[in-house]
C-alpha positions as CSV (number, residue, x, y, z in Angstrom):
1,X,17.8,-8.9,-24.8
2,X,20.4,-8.7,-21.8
3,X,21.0,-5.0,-23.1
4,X,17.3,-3.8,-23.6
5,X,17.0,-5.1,-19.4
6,X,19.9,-2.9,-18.8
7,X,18.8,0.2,-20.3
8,X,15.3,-0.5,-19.2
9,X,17.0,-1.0,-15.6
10,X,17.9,3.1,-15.7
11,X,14.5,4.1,-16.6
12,X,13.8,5.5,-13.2
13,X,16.5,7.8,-12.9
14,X,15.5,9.6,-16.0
15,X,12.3,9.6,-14.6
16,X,13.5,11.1,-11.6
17,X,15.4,13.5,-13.9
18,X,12.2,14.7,-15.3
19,X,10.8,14.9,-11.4
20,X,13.9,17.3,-10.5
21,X,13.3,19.6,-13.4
22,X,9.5,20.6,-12.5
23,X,8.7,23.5,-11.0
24,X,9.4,23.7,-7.0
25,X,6.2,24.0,-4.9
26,X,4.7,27.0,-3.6
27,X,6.9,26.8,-0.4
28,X,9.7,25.4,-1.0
29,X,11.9,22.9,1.1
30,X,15.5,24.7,3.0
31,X,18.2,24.3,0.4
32,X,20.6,21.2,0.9
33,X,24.0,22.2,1.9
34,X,27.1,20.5,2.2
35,X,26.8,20.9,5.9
36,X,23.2,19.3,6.5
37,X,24.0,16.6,4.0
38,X,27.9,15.4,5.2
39,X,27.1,13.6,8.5
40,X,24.3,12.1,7.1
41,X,26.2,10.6,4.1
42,X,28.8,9.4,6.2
43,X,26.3,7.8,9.2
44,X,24.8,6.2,6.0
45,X,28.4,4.5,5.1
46,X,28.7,3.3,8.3
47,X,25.9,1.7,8.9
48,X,25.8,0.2,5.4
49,X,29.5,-1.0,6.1
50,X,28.8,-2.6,9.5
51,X,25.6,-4.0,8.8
52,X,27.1,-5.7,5.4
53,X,30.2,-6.5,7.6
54,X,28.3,-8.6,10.3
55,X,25.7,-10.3,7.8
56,X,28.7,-11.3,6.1
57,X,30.4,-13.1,9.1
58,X,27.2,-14.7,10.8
59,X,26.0,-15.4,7.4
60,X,28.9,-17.1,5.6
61,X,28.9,-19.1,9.1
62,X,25.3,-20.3,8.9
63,X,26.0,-21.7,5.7
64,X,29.3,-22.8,6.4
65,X,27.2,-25.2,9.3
66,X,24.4,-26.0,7.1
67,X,26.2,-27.7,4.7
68,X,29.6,-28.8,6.5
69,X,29.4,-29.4,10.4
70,X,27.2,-31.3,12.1
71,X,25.2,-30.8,15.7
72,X,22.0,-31.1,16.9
73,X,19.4,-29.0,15.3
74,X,21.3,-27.8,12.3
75,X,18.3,-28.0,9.6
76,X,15.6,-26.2,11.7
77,X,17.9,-23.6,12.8
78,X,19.3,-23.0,9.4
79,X,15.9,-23.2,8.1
80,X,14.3,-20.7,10.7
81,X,17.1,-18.6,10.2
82,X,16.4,-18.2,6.6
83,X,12.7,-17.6,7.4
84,X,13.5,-14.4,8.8
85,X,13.4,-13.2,5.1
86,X,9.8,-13.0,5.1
87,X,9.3,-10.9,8.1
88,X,9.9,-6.8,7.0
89,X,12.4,-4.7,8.5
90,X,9.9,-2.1,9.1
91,X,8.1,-4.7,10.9
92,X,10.9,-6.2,13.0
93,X,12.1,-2.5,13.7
94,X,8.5,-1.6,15.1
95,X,8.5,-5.0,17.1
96,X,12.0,-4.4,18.4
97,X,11.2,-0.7,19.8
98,X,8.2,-1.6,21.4
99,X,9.5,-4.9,23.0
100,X,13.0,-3.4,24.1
101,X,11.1,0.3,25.4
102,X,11.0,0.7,29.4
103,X,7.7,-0.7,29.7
104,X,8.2,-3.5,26.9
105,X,9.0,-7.3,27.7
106,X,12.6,-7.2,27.2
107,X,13.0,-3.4,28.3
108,X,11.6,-4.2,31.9
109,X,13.2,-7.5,32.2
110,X,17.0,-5.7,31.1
111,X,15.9,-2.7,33.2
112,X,16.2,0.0,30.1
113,X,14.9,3.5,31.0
114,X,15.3,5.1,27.1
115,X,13.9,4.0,23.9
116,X,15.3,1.7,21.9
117,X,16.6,3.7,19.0
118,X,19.0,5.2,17.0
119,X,21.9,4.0,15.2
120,X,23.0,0.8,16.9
121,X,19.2,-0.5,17.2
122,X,19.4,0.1,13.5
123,X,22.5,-1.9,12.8
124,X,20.9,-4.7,15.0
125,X,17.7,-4.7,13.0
126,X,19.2,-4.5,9.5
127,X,21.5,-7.2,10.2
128,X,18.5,-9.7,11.8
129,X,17.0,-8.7,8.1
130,X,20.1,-9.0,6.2
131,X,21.9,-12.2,7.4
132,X,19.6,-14.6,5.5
133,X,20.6,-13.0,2.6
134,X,24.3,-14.0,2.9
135,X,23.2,-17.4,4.1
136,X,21.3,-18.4,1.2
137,X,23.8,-17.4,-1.1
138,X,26.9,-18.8,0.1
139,X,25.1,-21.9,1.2
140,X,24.2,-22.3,-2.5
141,X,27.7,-21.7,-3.4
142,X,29.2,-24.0,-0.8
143,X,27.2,-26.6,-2.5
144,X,29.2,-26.3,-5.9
145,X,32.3,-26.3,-4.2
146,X,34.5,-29.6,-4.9
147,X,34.0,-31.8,-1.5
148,X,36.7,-34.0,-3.0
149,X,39.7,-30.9,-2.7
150,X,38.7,-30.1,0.7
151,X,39.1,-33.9,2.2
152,X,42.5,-33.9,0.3
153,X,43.4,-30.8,1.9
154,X,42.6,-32.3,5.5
155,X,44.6,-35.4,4.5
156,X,47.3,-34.0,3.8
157,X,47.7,-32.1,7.4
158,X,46.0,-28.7,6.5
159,X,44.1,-26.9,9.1
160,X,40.5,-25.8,9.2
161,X,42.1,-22.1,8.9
162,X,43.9,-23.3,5.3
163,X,41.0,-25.3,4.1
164,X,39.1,-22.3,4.6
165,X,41.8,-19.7,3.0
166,X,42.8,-22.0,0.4
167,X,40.1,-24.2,-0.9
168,X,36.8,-22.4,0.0
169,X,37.6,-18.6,0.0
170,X,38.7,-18.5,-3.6
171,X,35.4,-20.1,-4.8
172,X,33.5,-18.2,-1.7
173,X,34.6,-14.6,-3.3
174,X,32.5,-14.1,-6.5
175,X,29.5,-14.7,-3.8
176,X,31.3,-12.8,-1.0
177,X,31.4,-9.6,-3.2
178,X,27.9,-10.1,-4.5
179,X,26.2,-10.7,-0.9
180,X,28.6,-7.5,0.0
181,X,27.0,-5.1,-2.4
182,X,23.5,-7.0,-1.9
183,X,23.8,-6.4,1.7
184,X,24.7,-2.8,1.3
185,X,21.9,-2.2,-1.5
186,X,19.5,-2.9,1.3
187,X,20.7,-0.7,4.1
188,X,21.2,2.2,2.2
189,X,18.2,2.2,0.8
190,X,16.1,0.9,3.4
191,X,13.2,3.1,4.4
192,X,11.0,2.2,6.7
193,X,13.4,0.9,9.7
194,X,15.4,3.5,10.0
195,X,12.4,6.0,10.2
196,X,10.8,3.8,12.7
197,X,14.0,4.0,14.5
198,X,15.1,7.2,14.1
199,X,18.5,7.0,12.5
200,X,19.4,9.7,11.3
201,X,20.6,8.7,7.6
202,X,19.9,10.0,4.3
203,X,16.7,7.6,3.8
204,X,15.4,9.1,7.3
205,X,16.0,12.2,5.6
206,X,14.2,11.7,2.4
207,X,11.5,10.5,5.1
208,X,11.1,13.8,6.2
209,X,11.7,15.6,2.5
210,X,8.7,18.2,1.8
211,X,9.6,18.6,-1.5
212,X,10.2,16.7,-4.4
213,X,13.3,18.2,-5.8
214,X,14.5,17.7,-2.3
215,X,14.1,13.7,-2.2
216,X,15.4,13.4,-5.5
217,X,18.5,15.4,-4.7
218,X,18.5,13.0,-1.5
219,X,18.3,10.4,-3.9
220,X,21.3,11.5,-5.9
221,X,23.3,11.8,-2.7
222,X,22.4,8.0,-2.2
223,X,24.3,7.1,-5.2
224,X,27.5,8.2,-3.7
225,X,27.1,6.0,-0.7
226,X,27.2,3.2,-3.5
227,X,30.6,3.7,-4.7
228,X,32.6,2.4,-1.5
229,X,30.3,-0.9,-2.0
230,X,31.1,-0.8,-5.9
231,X,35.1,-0.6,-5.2
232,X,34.5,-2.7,-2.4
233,X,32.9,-5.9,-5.0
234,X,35.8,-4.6,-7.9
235,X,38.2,-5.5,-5.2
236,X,37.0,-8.9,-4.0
237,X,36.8,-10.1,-7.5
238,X,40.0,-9.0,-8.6
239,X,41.4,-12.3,-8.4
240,X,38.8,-14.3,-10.4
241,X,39.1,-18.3,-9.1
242,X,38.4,-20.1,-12.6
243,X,36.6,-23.1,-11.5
244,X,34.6,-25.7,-13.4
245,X,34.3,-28.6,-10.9
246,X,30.9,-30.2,-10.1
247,X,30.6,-32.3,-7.0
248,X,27.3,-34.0,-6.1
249,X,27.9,-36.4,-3.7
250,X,27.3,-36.2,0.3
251,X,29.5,-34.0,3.0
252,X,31.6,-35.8,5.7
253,X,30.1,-33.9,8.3
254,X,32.7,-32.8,11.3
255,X,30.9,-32.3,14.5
256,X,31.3,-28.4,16.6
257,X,33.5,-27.9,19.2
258,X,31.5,-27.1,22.0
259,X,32.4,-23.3,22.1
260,X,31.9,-22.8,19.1
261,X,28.7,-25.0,19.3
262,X,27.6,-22.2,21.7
263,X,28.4,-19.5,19.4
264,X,26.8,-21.0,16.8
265,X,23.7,-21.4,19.0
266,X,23.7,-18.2,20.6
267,X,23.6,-16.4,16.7
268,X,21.0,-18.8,15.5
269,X,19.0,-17.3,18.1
270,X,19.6,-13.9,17.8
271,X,18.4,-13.9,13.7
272,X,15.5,-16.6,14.8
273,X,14.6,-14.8,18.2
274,X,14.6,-11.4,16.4
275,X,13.6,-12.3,13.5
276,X,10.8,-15.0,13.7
277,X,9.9,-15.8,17.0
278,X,9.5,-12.5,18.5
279,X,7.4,-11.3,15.6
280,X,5.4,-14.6,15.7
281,X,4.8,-14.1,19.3
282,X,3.7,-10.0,18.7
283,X,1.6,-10.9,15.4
284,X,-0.2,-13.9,17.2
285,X,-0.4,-11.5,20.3
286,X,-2.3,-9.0,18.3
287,X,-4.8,-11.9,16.6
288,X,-5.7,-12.8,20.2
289,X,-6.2,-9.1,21.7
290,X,-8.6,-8.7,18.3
291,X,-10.6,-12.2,19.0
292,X,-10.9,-11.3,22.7
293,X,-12.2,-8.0,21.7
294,X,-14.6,-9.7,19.0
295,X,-12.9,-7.2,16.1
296,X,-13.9,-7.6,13.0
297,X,-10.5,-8.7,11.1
298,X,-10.2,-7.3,7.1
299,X,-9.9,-10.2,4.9
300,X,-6.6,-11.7,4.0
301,X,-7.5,-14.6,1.7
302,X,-7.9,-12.4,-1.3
303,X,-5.0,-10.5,-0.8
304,X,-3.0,-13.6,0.4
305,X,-3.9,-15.0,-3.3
306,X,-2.7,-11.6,-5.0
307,X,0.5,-12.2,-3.7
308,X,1.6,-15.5,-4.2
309,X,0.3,-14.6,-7.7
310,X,1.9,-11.2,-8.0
311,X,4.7,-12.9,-6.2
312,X,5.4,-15.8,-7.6
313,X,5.1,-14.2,-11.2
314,X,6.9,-11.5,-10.8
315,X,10.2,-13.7,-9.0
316,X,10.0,-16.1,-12.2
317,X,10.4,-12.6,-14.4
318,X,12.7,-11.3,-12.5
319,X,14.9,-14.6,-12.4
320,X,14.7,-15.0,-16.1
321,X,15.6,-11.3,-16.6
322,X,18.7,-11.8,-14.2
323,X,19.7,-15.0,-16.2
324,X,19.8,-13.0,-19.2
325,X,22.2,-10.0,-17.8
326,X,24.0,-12.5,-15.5
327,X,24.8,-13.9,-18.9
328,X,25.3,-10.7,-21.3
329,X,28.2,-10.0,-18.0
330,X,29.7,-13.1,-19.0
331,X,30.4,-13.2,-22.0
332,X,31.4,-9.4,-22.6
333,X,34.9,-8.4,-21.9
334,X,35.9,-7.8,-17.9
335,X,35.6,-3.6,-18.7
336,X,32.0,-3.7,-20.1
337,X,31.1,-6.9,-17.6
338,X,31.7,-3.8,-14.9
339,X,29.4,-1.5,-16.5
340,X,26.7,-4.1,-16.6
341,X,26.8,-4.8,-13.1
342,X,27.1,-1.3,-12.2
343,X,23.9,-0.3,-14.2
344,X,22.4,-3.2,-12.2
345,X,23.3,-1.8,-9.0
346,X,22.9,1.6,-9.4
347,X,18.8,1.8,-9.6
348,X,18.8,-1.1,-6.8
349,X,20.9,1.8,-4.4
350,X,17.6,3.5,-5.0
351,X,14.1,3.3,-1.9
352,X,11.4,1.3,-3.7
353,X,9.8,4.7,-3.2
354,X,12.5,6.4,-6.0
355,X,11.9,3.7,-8.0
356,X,7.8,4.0,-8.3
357,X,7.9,8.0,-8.4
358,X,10.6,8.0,-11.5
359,X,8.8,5.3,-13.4
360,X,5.2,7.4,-12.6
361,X,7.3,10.6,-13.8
362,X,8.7,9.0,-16.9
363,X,4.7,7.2,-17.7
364,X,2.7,10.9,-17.6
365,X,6.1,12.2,-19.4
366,X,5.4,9.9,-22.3
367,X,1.5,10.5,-21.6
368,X,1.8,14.5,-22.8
369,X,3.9,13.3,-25.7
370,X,1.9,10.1,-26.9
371,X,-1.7,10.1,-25.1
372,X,-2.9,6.5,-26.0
373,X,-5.8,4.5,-24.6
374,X,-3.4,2.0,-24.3
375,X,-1.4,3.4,-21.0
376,X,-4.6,2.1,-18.8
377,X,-4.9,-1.5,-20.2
378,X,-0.6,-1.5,-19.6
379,X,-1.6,-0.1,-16.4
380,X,-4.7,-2.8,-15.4
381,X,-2.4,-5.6,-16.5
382,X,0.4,-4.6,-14.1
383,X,2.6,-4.0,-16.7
384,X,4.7,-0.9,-14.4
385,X,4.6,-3.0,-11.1
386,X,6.4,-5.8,-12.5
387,X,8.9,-3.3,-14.6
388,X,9.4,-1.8,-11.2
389,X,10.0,-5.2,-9.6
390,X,12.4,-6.5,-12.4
391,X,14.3,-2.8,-11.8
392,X,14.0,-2.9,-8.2
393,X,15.2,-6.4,-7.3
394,X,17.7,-6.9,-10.3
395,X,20.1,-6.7,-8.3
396,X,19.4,-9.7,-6.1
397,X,18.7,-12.3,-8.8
398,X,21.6,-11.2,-10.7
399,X,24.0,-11.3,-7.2
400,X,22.6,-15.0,-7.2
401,X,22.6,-16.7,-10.5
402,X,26.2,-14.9,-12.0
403,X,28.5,-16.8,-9.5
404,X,26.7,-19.9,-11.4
405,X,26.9,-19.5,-14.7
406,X,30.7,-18.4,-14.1
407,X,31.5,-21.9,-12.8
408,X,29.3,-23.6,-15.6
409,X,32.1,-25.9,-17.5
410,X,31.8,-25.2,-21.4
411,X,33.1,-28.5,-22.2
412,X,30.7,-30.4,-20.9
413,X,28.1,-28.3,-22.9
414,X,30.0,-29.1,-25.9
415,X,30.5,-32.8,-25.2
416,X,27.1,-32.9,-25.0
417,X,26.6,-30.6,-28.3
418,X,29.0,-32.4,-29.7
419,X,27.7,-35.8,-29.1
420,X,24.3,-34.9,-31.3
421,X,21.9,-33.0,-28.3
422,X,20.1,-30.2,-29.6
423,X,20.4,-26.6,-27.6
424,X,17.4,-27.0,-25.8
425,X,18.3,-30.3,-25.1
426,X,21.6,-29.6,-23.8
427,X,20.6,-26.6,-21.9
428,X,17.7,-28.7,-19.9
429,X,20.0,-31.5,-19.4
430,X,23.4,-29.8,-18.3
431,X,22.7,-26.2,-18.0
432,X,19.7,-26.4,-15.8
433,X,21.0,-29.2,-12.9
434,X,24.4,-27.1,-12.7
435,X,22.5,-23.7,-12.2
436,X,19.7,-25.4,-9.7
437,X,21.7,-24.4,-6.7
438,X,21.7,-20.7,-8.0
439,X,18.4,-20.5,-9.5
440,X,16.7,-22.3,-6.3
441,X,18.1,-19.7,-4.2
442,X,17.4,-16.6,-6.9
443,X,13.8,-17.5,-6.4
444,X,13.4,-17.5,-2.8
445,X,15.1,-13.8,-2.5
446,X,13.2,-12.9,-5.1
447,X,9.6,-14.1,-4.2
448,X,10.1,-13.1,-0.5
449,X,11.5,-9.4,-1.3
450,X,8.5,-8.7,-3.6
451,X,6.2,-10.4,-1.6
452,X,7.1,-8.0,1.3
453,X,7.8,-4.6,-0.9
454,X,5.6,-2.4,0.2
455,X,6.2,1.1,-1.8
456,X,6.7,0.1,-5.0
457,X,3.7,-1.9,-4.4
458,X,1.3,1.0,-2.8
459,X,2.2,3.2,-5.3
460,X,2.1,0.8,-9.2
461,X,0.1,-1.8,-8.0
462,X,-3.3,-2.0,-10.1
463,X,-6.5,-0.2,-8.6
464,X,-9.0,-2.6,-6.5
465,X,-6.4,-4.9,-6.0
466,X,-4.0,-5.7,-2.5
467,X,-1.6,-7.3,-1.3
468,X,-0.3,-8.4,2.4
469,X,2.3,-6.0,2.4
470,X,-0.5,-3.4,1.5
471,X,-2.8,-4.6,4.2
472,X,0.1,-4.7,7.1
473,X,0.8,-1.1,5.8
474,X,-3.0,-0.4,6.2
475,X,-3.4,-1.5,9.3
476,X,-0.9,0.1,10.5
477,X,-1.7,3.2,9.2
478,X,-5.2,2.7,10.7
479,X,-4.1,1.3,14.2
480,X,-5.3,-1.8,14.0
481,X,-2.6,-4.4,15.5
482,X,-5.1,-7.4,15.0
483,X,-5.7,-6.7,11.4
484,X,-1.4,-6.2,11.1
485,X,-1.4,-9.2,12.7
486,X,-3.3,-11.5,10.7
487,X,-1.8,-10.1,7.6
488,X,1.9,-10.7,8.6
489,X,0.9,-14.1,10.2
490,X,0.0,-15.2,7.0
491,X,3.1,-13.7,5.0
492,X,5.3,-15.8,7.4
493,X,3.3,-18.8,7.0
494,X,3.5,-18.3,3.1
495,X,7.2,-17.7,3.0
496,X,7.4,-21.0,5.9
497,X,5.5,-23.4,2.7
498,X,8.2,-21.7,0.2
499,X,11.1,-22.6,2.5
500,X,10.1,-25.8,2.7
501,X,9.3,-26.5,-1.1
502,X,12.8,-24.8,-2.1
503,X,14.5,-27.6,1.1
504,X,12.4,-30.5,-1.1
505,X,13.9,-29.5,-4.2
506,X,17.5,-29.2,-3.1
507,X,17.5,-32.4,-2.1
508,X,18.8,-33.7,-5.1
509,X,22.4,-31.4,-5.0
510,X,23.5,-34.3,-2.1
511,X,23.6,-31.5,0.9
């Protein structure tokens, strides 16, 4: 099954494949040359490198607070922080410009007399976006890690800085390389932001393709930008840390040295200010401007409902399918285990854009060589959005759940075989309460991701039906701020419920 999800996984690029064979149009796009395309490869690589870099740091760090040092606000900033998953880059890039431009809030107050774009805006953007990615990994991780080593470590006269190099890195560096190449997934094939923003990369360039052949050769040239991240994960887990150990009982908390304390404070507030507050403020902003003007807001209920259904269905699918590779990788020899998890990456290196076009190429490919009545019904059921989710965000349930089920300890599974449980049995009792860290943490990428996708969405999602990432994208297109408003307002308050269910439900893992 893990094998079919893989090959299924690389059903896009066939389909884009198929899309670079056709015809060109009647005026056709300048040719690429090595000379156009070079500088934008490489600004790609650097800002997937520092934007992976710095969500890295300020992520592992959030985590590293949430579940080990103690100071005054440390579950509502660790939980706001994390909320900042639900707001889209697109959208924090379009908040950003305006509110940093010379006649913005921020731009008048810090006296800036340019726009607010380019490639550092971008790299500030993209890591606000990116950061609770790291966080909620490596704070799921640094919930497994043995409590019991570290206090011994301290005991016996070790620094913070050993702790840290000794104890936690090892079992930090299967996550480390997996939030890494998560991380760097996103940038480089973020889309909306960097057009917003102007950086010129090879997704602002595909923004501008007038051709098909042309994006898909884009697209192609996208894949290379993967390989640094590829080596990058291959290097981090050369040194696998076999480690079985599972610790549920409560942290000795250490309080924050007041500089750091400040630190800490001062980057809460960046990823909150940026990335919650400051679109609150702008989204509520634009729900007042449309009341005081008495306009007549599109309804969100109905598209609210279509996507905590689509959402919530499509992040238990995508889970399950992960489980299943995340598996299939370890159980296979290290060599193939590397083929698997670079077939999972590759099509997740990919805009959600790519994605939609090659599975529409490969659908009317199989439609002139099979017409059946049955392609509409697959189609009304939303059988190609969620394949398109499963391919798109692979990647991210896989990068979560793997670093689990390498720590599960087999001999407690076969104690418990062994002792007359039955598979299932075994599985629910064992399996499960090890892998509730992982899987807890799979599911709220996952739902928040989908539930914010937006091309992949536009382009497979069933006709007569919407979603809030479809009515954002409406009202933006239409330029109607209250309408964006009230639809993004209601995305945050549905990812701010999910945050809290997912904080109820780790309650038990003693954090």
């Amino acid at each position: 099954m893990g094998l079919l999800i893989i090959l299924g996984v690389l059903l896009p690029i066939v389909g884009l494949i198929l899309a670079y064979r056709e015809p060109p149009g009647l005026f056709g796009a300048p040719e690429l040359t090595f000379e156009r395309v070079w500088p934008l490869l490489l600004k790609s690589l650097a800002l997937s490198s520092l934007v992976s870099c710095f969500s890295l740091l300020i992520g592992t760090w959030f985590a590293w607070c949430e579940t080990r040092m103690a100071y005054s606000g440390r579950r509502i900033l660790a939980f706001l922080s994390i909320l900042a998953l639900a707001t889209p880059s697109y959208l924090i890039a379009t908040i950003v410009r305006e509110q940093f431009a010379p006649a913005g809030f921020f731009g008048n107050m810090l006296g800036l007399d340019g726009t607010f774009t380019g490639f550092w805006p971008s790299v500030l953007v993209l890591t606000v976006a990116c950061t609770p990615y790291v966080h909620l990994l490596a704070a799921a991780a640094l919930r497994r890690c043995p409590i019991a080593e570290e206090d011994a470590a301290r005991s016996l006269g070790a620094s913070p800085a050993r702790v840290l190099k000794t104890v936690i890195a090892p079992r930090l560096r299967s996550t480390w390389s997996f939030a890494l190449v998560l991380v760097g997934l996103y940038v480089v094939s973020d889309f909306g932001a960097v057009a917003i923003l102007d950086c010129e990369v090879l997704t602002w360039e595909l923004y501008k393709a007038r051709d098909g052949r042309e994006a898909v050769a884009l697209a192609f040239g996208l894949l290379l930008v993967v390989l640094p991240l590829l080596a990058a994960v291959r290097l981090l887990k050369s040194h696998r840390f076999e480690d079985r150990t599972q610790v549920h009982r409560r942290v000795d908390r250490k309080p924050l040295p007041v500089t750091v304390l400040t630190l800490t404070w001062f980057l809460h507030g960046m990823v909150i200010g940026l990335g919650v507050i400051l679109p609150f403020v702008s989204l509520f902003g634009w729900i007042q401007g449309g009341l005081e003007n008495q306009v007549e807001f599109s309804p969100v209920l109905t598209p609210g409902l279509t996507t905590l259904f689509i959402a919530g269905l499509s992040a238990i699918a995508v889970v399950i399918a992960s489980a299943l590779v995340a598996y299939l990788a370890h159980i296979v020899r290290p060599r193939t285990a590397a083929w698997i998890e670079n077939a999972v990456y590759v099509t997740s290196s990919l805009p959600g854009i790519l994605v939609a076009v090659g599975i529409l190429k490969l659908v009317v490919g199989l439609k002139r060589q099979a017409s059946h009545d049955l392609w509409p019904w697959l189609d009304a059921l939303g059988l190609f959005l969620l394949v398109g989710y499963i391919m798109r965000f692979l990647s991210q349930g896989y990068a979560a759940i793997f670093p689990g089920i390498e720590r599960l300890d087999q001999s407690q599974i076969e104690a418990a075989r062994s002792l007359g449980s039955t598979r299932a049995r075994s599985f629910r009792r064992v399996v499960l309460p090890a892998l509730k860290p992982s899987l807890l943490a799979a599911y709220a990428l996952l739902f928040l991701s989908i539930a914010k996708e937006l091309p992949i969405t536009l382009m497979l999602i069933p006709l007569g039906h919407t979603t809030l990432s479809y009515r954002i994208f409406d009202g933006q297109q239409e330029g109607s701020l209250p309408d964006v408003g009230l639809a993004g307002m209601t995305l945050l308050l549905m990812a701010f419920i999910l945050q809290i269910l997912i904080t109820r439900w780790s309650r038990d893992d003693g954090v």
